[in-house]
C-alpha angles and dihedrals in degrees: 000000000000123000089253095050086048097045082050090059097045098044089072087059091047089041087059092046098050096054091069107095092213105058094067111019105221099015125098142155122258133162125247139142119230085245083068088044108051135058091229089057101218139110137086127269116292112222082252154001123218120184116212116184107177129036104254087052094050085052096053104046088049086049096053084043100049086043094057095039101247120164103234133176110210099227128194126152085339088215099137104043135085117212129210129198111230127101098287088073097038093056087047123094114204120225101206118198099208130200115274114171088199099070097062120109128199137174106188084189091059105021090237104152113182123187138174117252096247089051111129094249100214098052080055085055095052086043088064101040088057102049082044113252115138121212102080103052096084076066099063117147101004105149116237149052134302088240091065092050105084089030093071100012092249111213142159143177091017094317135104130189083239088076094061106021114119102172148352130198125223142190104211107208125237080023084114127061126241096261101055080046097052083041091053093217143090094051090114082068084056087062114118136178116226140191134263084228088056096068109060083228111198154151096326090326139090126166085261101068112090087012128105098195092106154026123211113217109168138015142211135209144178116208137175118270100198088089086238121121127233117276111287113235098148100101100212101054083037095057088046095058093043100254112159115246091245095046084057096048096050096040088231127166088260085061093070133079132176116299094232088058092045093051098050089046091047090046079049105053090038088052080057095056099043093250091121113096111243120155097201081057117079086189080071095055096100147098088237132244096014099194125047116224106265123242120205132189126254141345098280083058100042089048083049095065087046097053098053086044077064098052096042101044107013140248106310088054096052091060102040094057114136103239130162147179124260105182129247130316125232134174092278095056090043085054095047083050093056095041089056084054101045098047106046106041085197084074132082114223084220139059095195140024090274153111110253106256134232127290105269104037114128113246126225128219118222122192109247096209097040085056094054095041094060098041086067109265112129125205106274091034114162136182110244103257093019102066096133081081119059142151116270111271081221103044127017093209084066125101109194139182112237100207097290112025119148123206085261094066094048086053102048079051104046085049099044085052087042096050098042096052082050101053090040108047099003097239112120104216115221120227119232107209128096107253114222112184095338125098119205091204 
């Protein structure tokens, strides 16, 4: 008898247990599909479905599957996955961190704000607007659990969670033995607070994302306590709140306003875009911005793009692209860059056509969706016999489901978008979902 056909015999016993209350406090069985869990709304039916809503039960549950070698997915908000619906996603149980408002800490004196991994994590941001700390208000409206931030380093209008972000607990798995598995308690004694540092925390990556090695279960941030956002520089929420082009660009004090007034410009401009979850909106159907903005590596490269943007669009393209530094590469970022590569097989190790560069050369950012745009592909663009799939009609860098997509769909379009920023301007752009059971090559 194989291990799959022995963890499948075993899974109906844990299931029984499980649905006593008693024999994990805060964790029970429910029935979904991975079309209700995620924000993409596609995928087929895991072999189970186990709620945690605190972070000793979250523990525990993770610690009886891995002893009894269960495959598991760790589950919050499920705003940045696509899901396929082969055998891969029916073995797997899901272990779903669900939203629970009273495991959320403040301290309005400190501006130590604590949540529970499976918090909502824009209802946390509103928590703390309100209360008036400012670091999470650039974050506004991004889909998704606390739990998901430092995993993939969430950010948006020129902030990242990085910037504000104290603490974060884990539950290392295989930290616990067999027994205190089988038993299905002790796990809460396995918590541990990191580091920032430990993370390798960069742009939409930590060592975290595409490993298993960890579940985060809590997190802790420092925010401001002035009431007064960060400085502006991204010049389209900027613009919106009126901050002069050379107060952004300096980051200056007259780059701030009040963090009430930035969250409901940045849930404006996201609603406009289609980033704002909203089930009767297809446009919202999505797992976000699906490619990161590329970064290539120094300024031959970074000419070169330019150059075939010439070619393709002309002139006054060419010198209107949004480029930006960022900074300089060294060893550890190279490394980041591999490891990315190495762990998820849906990611490209390179940006460009192009050997990685030494440690030192300055790194450029490109926009992902200006990119795409000028390539030529429009807003509602579908691939002919996948047309349940489409780009957003409000944002190109959005994949969305249209009422019935399969992954199937979401891959001929993320391929046919891929393929065609590539051909045009010679940059691969690299998703940024976490790809369960689907293959983007």
């Amino acid at each position: 008898m194989s291990d799959s056909e022995t963890n499948a015999q075993n899974l109906p016993e844990l299931l029984e247990k499980l649905r006593d209350p008693a024999f994990i406090p805060g964790a029970r069985v429910v029935e979904r599909t991975f079309a209700e869990l995620t924000t993409l709304r596609i995928g087929g039916a895991p072999a189970a479905v186990v709620a945690c809503s605190e972070p000793s039960s979250l523990a525990s549950v993770v610690s009886l599957l891995d002893a009894n070698s269960i495959p598991l997915l760790v589950l919050g908000g499920g705003s940045n996955l696509v899901i396929g619906e082969g055998d891969e996603v029916s073995e797997l149980v899901v272990v779903w961190a669900v939203d629970s408002a009273s495991e959320i800490s403040i301290d309005a004196e400190t501006g130590v704000v604590r949540a529970f991994a499976g918090v909502n994590f824009d209802q946390l941001v509103a928590a703390t607007v309100e209360a008036g700390l400012s670091g999470l208000e650039c974050l506004s409206g991004i889909p998704g659990s606390v739990g998901a931030t430092p995993v993939q380093n969430v950010g948006a209008y020129g902030a990242e969670v990085s910037q504000v972000l104290r603490r974060v607990q884990l539950f290392e798995r295989g930290a616990v033995g067999a027994g205190a598995g089988d038993a299905g308690s002790g796990a809460a004694a396995d918590l541990q607070w990191v580091s920032p540092e430990s993370l390798d925390l960069s742009y939409r990556y930590s060592n975290l994302k595409f490993t298993q090695r960890a579940v985060v279960t809590a997190v802790e941030f420092q925010l401001g306590t002035d009431g007064l956002s960060v400085p502006l520089r991204f010049g389209e929420l900027a613009r919106k709140l009126g901050v002069a082009e050379e107060d952004a660009r300096a980051g200056n004090a007259d780059a701030r306003r009040p963090v009430a007034q930035v969250r409901e410009a940045v849930l404006e401009l996201r609603a406009g875009k289609g980033m704002v979850l909203n089930p009767d909106d297809h446009d919202t159907w999505s797992a976000g911005s699906f490619f990161t903005n590329p970064i290539v590596e120094g300024e031959e490269v970074r000419n070169a793009v330019i150059a075939a943007v010439r070619e393709k669009c002309g002139e006054e393209k060419a010198n209107s692209i949004p480029v930006f530094s960022a900074g300089r590469g060294g060893a550890a970022e190279d490394d980041a860059v591999k490891n990315r590569a190495a762990e998820n097989p849906a990611v490209k190790s390179a940006n460009v056509d192009s050997e990685p560069a030494n440690a030192g050369v300055e790194r450029f950012k490109f926009s992902a969706a200006w990119l795409i745009d000028n390539a030529g592909f429009s807003k509602g663009y579908a691939v002919p016999g996948h047309e349940s799939a489409a780009l957003s009609s409000k944002h190109t860098l959005a994949l969305t489901n249209r009422g019935s997509a399969t992954s199937a769909d979401i891959i001929a379009l993320a391929r046919s978008v891929r393929n065609g920023v590539h051909d045009a301007f010679g940059v691969t752009l690299e998703p940024e979902p976490v790809w369960i059971g689907a293959r983007l090559d």
